[in-house]
C-alpha positions, 0 to 999 in steps of 0.5 A, a space after each residue: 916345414 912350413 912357409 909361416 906360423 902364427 905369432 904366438 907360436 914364434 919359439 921363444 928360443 930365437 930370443 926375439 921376444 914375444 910373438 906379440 912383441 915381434 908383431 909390434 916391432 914388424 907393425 911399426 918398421 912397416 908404418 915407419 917405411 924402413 922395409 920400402 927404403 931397405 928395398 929401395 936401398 938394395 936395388 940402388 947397391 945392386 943397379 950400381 954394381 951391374 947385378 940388376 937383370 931388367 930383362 927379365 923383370 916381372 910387374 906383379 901388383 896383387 900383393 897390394 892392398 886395396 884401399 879401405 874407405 876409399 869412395 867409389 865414383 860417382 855414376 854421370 848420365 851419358 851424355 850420348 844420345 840414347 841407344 838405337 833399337 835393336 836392329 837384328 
């Protein structure tokens, strides 16, 4: 039993095409937002039937991806005085 397997490896029996055909389509459903609306979409249907438990919820976000490219912050000069001596 294994948590994941490598797109090549997907057995062409489940009928779901290549493992590269299905990395395409996860790939574009990803870009196009379907699985944040999916999500967004459930927790409405279950919110609204009373099915939702907030007080045990969990905020996790080390799943999400640190930008690339991004620029890092300029370093400023203080514009505190400069520090005291070591006074021990």
């Amino acid at each position: 039993m294994r948590n994941d397997i490598a797109w090549q490896l997907l057995p062409a029996e489940l009928g779901f095409g290549s493992g590269q055909t299905c990395w395409r389509r996860l790939e574009r459903w990803q870009r196009a937002g379907v699985f944040d609306r999916l999500h967004r979409i459930l927790l409405a249907k279950l919110h609204a039937a009373g099915e939702l438990d907030w007080s045990r919820a969990c905020v996790d976000g080390s799943h999400v991806r640190a930008k690339k490219g991004e620029p890092t912050p300029v370093r400023r000069r203080s514009t505190g005085g400069e520090g005291g001596a070591n006074t021990t």
